[in-house]
Backbone as CSV, one residue per row, in Angstrom:
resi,resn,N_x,N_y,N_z,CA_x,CA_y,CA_z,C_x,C_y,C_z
1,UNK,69.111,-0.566,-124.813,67.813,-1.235,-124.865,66.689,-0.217,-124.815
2,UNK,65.264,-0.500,-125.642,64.303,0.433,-125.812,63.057,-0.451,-125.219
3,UNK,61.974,-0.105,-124.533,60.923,-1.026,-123.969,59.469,-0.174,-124.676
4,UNK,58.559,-0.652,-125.323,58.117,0.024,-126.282,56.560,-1.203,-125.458
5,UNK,55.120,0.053,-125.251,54.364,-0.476,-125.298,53.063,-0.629,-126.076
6,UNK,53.247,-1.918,-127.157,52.219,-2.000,-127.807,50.811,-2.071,-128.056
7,UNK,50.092,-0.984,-128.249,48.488,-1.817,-128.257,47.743,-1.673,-130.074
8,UNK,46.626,-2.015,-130.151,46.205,-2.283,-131.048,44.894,-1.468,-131.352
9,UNK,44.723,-0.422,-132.475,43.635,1.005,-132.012,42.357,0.372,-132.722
10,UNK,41.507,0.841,-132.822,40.606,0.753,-133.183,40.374,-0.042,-134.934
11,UNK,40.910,0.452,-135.804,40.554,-0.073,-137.399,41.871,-1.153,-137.362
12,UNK,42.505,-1.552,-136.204,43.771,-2.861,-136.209,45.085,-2.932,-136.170
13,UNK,45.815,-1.466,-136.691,46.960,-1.176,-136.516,47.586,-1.128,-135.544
14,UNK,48.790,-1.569,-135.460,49.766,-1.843,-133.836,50.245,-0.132,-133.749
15,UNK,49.727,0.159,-132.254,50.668,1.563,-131.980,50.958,1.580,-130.633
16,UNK,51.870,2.602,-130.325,52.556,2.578,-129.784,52.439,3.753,-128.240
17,UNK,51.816,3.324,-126.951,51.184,4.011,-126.140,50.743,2.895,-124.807
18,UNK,51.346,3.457,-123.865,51.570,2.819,-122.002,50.366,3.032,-121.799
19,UNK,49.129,4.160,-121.185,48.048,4.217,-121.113,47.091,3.536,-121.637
20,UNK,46.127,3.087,-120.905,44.770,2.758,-121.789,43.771,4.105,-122.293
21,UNK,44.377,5.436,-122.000,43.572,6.092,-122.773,44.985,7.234,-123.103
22,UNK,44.716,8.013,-124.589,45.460,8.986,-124.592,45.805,10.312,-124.304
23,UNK,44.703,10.620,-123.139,44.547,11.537,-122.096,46.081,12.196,-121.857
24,UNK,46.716,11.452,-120.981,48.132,11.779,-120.632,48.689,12.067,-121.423
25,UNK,49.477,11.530,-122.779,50.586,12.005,-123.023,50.493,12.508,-124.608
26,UNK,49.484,12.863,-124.602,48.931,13.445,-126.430,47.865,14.694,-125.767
27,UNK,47.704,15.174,-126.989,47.097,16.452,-126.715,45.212,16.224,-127.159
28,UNK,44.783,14.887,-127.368,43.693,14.437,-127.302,43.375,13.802,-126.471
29,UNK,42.261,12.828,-126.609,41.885,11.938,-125.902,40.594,10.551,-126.157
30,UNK,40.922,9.811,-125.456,40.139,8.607,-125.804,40.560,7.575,-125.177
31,UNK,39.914,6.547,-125.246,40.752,4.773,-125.005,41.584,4.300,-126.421
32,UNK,42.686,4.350,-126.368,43.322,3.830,-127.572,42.461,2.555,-128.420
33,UNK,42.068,1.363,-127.831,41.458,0.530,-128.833,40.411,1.217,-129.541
34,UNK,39.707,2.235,-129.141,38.267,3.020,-129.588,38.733,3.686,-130.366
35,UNK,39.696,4.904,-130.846,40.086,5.381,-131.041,40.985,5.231,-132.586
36,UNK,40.922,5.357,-133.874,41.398,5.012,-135.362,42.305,5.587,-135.447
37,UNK,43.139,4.989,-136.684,44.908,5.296,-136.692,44.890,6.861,-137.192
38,UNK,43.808,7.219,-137.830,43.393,8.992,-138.261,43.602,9.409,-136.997
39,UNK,42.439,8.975,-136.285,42.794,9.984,-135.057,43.833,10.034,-134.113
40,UNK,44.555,8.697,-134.222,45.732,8.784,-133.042,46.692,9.310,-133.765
41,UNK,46.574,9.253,-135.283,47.704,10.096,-135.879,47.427,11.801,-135.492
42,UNK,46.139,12.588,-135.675,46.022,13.804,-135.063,46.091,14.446,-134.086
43,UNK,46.895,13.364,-133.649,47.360,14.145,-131.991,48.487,14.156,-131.573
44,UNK,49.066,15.055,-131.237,50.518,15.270,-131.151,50.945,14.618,-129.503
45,UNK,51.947,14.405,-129.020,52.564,14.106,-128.302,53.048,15.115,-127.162
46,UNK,52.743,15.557,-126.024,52.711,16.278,-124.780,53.982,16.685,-124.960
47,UNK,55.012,16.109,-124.922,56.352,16.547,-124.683,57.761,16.512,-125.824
48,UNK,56.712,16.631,-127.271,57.753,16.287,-128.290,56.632,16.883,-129.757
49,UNK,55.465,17.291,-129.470,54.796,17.640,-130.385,54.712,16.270,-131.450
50,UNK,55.240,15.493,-131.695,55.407,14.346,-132.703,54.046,13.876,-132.311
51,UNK,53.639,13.044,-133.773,52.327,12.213,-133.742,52.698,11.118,-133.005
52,UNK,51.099,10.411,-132.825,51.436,9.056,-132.091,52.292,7.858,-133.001
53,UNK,53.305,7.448,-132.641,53.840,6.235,-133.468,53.369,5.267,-133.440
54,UNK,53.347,4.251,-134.334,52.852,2.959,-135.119,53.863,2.392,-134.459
55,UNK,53.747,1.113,-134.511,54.530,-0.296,-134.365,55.943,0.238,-135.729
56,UNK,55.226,-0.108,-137.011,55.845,0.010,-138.111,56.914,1.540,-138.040
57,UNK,56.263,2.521,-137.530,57.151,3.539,-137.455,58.598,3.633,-136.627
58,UNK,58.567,2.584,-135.638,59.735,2.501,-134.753,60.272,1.561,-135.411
59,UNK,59.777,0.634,-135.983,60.466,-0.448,-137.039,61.446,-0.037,-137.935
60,UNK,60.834,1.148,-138.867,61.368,1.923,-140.041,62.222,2.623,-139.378
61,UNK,62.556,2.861,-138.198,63.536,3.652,-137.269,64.519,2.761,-136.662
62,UNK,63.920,1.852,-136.670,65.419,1.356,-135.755,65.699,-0.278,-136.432
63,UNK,64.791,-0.985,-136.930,65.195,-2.124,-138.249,66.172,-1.990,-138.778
64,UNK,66.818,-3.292,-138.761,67.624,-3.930,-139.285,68.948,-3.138,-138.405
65,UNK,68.793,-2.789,-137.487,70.350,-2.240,-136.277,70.344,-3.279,-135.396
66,UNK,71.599,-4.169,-135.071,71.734,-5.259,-134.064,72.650,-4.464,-133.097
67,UNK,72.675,-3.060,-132.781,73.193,-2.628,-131.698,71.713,-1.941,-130.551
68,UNK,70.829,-2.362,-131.017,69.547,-1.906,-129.909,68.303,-3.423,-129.829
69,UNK,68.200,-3.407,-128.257,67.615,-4.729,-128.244,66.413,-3.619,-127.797
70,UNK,64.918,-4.401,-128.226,64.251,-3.809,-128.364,62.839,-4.641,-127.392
71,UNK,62.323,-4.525,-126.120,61.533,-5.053,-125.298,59.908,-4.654,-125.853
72,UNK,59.229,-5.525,-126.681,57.853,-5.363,-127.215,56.714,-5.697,-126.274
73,UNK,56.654,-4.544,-125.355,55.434,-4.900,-124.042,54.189,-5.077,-125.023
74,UNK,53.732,-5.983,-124.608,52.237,-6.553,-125.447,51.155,-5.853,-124.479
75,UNK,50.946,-4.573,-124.694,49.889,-3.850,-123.577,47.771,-4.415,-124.150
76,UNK,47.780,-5.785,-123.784,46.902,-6.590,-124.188,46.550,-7.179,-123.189
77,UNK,45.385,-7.382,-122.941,44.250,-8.208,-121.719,43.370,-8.856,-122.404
78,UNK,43.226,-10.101,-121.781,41.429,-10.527,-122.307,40.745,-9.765,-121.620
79,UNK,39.914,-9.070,-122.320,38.734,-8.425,-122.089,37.707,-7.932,-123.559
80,UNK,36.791,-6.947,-123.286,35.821,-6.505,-124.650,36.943,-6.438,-125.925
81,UNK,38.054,-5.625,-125.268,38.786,-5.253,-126.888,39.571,-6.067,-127.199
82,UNK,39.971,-7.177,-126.571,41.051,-7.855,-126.911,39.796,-9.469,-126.636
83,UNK,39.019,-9.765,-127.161,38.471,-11.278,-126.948,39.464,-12.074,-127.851
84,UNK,39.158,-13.663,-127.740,40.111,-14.583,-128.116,40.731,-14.022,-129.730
85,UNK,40.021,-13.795,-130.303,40.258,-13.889,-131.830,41.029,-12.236,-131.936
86,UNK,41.132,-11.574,-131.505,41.369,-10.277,-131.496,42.695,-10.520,-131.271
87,UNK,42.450,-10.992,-129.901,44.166,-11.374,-129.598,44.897,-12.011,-129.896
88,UNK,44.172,-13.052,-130.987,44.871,-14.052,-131.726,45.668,-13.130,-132.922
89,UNK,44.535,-12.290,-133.589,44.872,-11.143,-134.780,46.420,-10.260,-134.017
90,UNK,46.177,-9.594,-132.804,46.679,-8.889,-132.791,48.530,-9.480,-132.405
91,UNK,48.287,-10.651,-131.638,49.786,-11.288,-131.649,50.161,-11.424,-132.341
92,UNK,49.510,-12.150,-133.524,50.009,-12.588,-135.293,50.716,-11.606,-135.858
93,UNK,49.900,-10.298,-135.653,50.742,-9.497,-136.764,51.583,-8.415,-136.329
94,UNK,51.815,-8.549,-134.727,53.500,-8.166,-133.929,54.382,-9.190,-133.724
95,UNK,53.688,-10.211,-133.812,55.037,-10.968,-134.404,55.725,-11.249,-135.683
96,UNK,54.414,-10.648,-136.735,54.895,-11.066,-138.382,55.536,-9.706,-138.483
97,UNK,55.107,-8.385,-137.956,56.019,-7.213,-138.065,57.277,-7.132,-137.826
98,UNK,57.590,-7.523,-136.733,58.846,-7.841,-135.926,59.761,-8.798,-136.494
99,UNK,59.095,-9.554,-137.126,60.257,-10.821,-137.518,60.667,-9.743,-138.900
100,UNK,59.117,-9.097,-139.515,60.021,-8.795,-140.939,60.679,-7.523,-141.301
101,UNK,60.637,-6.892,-140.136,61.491,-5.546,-139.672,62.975,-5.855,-139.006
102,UNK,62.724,-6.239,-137.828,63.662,-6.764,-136.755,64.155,-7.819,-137.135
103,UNK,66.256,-7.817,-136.711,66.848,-8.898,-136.303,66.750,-9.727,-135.705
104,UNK,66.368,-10.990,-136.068,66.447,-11.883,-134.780,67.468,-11.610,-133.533
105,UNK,66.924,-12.077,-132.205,67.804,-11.788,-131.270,68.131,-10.685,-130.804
106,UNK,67.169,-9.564,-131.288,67.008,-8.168,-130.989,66.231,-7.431,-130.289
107,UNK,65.376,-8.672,-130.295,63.829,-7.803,-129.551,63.170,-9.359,-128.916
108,UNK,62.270,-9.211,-127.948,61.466,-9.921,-127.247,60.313,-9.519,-127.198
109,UNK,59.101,-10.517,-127.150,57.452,-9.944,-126.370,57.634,-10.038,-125.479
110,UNK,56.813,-9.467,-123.981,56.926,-9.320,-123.164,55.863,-9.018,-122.663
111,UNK,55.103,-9.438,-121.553,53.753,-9.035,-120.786,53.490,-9.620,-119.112
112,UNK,52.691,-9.095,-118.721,52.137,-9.323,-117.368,50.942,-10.146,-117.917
113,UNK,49.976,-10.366,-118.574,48.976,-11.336,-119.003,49.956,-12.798,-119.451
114,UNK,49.196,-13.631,-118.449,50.186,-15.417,-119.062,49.336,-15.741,-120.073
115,UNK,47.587,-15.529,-120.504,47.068,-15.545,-121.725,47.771,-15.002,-122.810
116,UNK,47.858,-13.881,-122.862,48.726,-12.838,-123.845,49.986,-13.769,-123.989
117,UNK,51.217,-14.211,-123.291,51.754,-15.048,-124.025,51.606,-16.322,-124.358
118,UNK,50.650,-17.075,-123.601,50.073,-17.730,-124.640,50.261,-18.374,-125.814
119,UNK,49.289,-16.794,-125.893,48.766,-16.786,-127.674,49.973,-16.678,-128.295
120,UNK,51.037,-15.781,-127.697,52.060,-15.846,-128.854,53.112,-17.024,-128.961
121,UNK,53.314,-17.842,-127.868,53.938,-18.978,-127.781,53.265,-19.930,-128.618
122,UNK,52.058,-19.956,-128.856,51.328,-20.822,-129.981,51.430,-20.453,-131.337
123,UNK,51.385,-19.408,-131.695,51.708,-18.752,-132.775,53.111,-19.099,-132.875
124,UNK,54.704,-18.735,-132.338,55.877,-19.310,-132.712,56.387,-19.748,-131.522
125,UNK,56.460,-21.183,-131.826,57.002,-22.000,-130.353,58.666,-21.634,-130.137
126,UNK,59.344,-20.830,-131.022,60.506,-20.220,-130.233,60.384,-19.152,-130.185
127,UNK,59.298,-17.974,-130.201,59.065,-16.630,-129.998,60.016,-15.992,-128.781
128,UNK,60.591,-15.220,-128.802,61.408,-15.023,-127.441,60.668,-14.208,-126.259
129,UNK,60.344,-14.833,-125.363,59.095,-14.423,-124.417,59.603,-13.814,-122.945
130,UNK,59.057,-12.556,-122.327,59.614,-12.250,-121.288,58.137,-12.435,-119.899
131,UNK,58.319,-12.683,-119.003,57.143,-12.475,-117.899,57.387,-11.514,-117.058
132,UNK,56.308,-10.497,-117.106,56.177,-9.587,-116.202,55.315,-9.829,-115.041
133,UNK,56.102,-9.076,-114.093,54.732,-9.538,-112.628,55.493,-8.282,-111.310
134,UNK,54.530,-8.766,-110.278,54.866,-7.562,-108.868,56.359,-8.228,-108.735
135,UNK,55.952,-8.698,-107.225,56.991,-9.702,-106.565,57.135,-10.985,-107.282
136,UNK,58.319,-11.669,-107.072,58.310,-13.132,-108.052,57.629,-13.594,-106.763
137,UNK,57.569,-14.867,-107.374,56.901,-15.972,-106.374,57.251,-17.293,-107.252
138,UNK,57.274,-18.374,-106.416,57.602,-19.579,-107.118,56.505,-20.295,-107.976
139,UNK,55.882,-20.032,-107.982,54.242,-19.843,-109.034,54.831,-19.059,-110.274
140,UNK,55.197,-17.841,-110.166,55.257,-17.290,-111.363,56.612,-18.115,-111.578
141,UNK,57.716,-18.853,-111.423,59.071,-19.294,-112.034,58.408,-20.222,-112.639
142,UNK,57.349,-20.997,-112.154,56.794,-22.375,-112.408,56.005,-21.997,-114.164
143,UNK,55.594,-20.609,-113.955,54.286,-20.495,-115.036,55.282,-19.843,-115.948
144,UNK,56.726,-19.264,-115.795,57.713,-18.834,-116.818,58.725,-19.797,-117.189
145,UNK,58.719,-21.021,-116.424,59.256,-22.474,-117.416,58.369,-23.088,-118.368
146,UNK,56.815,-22.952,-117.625,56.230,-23.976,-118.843,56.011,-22.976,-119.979
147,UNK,56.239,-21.672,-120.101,56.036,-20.667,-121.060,57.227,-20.577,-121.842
148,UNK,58.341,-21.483,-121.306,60.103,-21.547,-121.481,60.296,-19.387,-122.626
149,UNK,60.057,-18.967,-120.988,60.669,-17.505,-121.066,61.694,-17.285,-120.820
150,UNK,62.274,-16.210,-121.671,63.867,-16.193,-121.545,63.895,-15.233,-120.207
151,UNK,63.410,-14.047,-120.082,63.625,-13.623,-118.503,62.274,-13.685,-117.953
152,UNK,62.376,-13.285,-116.581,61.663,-12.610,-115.582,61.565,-11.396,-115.416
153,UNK,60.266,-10.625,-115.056,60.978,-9.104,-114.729,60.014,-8.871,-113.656
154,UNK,60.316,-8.815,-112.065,59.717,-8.860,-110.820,60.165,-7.119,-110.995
155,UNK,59.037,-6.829,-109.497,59.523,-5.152,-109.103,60.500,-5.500,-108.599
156,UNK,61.196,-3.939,-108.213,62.989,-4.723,-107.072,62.510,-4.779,-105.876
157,UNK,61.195,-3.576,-105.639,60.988,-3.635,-104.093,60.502,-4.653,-103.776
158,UNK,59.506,-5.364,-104.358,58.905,-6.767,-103.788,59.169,-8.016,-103.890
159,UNK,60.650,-8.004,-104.544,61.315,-9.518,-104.637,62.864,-9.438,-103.755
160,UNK,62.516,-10.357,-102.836,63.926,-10.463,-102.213,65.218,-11.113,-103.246
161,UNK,66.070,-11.019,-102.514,67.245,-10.847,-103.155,67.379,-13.080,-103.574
162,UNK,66.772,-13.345,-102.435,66.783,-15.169,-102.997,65.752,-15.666,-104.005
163,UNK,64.976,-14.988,-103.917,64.105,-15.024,-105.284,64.875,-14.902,-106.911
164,UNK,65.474,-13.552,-106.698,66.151,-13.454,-107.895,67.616,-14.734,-107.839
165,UNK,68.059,-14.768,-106.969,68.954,-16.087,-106.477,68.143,-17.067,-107.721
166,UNK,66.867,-17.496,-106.969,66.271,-19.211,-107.922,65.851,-18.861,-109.218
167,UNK,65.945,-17.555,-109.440,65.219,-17.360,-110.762,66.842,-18.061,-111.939
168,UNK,67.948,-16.993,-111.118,69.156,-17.633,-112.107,69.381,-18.734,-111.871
169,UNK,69.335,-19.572,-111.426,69.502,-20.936,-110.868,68.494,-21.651,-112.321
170,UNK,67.387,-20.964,-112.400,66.880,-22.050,-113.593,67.056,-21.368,-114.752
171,UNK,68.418,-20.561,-114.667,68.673,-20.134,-115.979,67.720,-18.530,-116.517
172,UNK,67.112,-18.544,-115.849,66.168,-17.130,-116.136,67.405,-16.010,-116.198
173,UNK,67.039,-14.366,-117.419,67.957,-13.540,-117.061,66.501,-12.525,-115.962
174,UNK,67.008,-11.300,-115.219,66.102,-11.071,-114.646,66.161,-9.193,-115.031
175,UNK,65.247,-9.059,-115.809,64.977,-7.798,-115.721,63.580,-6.919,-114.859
176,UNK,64.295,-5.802,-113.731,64.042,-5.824,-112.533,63.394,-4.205,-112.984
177,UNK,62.277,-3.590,-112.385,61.992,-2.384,-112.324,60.808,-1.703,-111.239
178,UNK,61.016,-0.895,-111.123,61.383,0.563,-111.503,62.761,0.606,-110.685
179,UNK,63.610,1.606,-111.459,65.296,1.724,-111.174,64.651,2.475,-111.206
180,UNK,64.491,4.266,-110.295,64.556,5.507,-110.965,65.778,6.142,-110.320
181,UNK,66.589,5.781,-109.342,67.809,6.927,-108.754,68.736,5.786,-108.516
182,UNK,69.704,6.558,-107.891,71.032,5.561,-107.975,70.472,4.887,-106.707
183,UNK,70.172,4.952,-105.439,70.185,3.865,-104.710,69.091,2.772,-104.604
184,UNK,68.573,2.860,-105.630,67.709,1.917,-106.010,68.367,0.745,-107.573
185,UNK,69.842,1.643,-107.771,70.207,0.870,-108.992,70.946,-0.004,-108.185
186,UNK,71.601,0.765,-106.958,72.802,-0.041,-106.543,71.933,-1.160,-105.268
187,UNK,70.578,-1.273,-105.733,69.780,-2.489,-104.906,70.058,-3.713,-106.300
188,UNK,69.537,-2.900,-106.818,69.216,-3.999,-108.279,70.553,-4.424,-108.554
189,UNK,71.789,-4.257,-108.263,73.211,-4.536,-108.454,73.349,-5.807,-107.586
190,UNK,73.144,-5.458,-106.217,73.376,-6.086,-104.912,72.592,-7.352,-105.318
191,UNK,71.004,-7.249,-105.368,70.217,-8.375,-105.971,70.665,-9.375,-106.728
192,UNK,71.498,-8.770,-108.225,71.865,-9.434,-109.025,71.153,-9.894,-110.083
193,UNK,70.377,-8.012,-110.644,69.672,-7.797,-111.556,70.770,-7.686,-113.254
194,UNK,70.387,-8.493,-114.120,71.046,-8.883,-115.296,70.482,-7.480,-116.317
195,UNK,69.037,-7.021,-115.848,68.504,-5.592,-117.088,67.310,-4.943,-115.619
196,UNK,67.720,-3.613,-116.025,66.273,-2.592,-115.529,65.877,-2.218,-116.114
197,UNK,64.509,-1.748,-115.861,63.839,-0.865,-116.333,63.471,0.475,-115.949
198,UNK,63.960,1.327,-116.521,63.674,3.156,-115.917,63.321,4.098,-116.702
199,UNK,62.778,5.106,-116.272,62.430,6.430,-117.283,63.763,7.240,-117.474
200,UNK,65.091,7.033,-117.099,65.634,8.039,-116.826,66.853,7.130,-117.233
C-alpha cells in the first residue's frame, strides 16, 4: 500500500505534497496552492533530486497494477484556496483521474475534513471513502456511517483498544497511525489494527 497526499497548485493541477508549503521537502519554496505547476515542477526534491510529482505522474507509474492499493489523502480544507467551488473542481477531477488511471478497488479518498468528503460522496455516491481523525470517538463512527466509509483511521495512541473493538463491530476496517518502531506495531496488533500507517 502507497498513501499519497494530494493538493491542488495554483493554475489547477493535482500534485503531490504533505506540507502546506514546499519549504521542507523541495529545494524551493512557497504555499503549494500559490505556487504554478512551472514552478513546482522547478524544484527538485530534498532527498531524491526528482521534480515535484503530479497526481497524473504517479498514475502513469503505477495505473492499471491491482497488486498496489493506493490511499488518495485529499490534503484540502475549506478555506481562501479551497472555497466551495474550488473544492467542488478539485474533487471532480481526482476522482475523474483516478477512476481513468486506476483499478477499481485499488485506491480510496481519504481525509480528516468531513466537508472534503462530502463533496466527494456527492460527486460519486459509491466513491470509496476513508475518515481520518486523532482519537476515535463515537461522534466520529456516527459521522463515518452517514458518510458510509469503508475505514477509519484514529491515532493508536489516542484510541483505546474498545474503540477500535466498535469500530469493527459496524463493519469499519481500521487503519491506525503513526506505527514508527516495532513496539508500537505490536500495539496496533494487540488493538486489532486491519492497516498502518508509517514512514518506514
Amino acid at each position: 500500500m502507497v498513501e499519497l497526499d494530494v493538493k491542488r497548485c495554483a493554475t489547477g493541477e493535482l500534485v503531490i505534497m504533505h506540507d502546506s508549503r514546499a519549504d521542507r521537502t523541495t529545494d524551493g519554496s512557497g504555499i503549494v496552492e500559490q505556487l504554478t505547476l512551472q514552478e513546482l515542477k522547478g524544484m527538485k526534491l530534498r532527498n531524491c533530486s526528482e521534480p515535484v510529482p503530479t497526481f497524473r505522474d504517479v498514475c502513469e507509474a503505477l495505473g492499471g497494477r491491482d497488486d498496489i492499493f493506493i490511499e488518495l489523502e485529499m490534503k484540502a480544507r475549506a478555506n481562501d484556496f479551497y472555497t466551495p467551488e474550488v473544492l467542488k473542481e478539485y474533487c471532480q477531477k481526482l476522482h475523474d483521474e483516478a477512476a481513468k488511471y486506476l483499478k477499481p478497488g485499488t485506491y480510496a479518498f481519504t481525509c480528516f475534513c468531513t466537508n472534503v468528503l462530502w463533496t466527494m460522496r456527492k460527486i460519486d455516491d459509491k466513491a470509496p471513502l476513508g475518515f481520518i481523525m486523532g482519537g476515535l470517538t463515537d461522534e466520529h463512527l456516527a459521522i463515518a456511517k452517514e458518510l458510509r466509509c469503508g475505514t477509519v483511521a484514529p491515532t493508536l495512541a489516542d484510541t483505546p483498544k474498545e474503540m477500535f473493538d466498535k469500530a469493527h463491530a459496524m463493519g469499519f476496517l481500521i487503519c491506525t497511525w503513526m506505527v514508527q518502531n516495532a513496539e508500537q506495531w505490536r500495539e496496533a496488533r494487540a488493538k486489532g489494527a486491519d492497516r498502518i500507517t508509517t514512514d518506514y
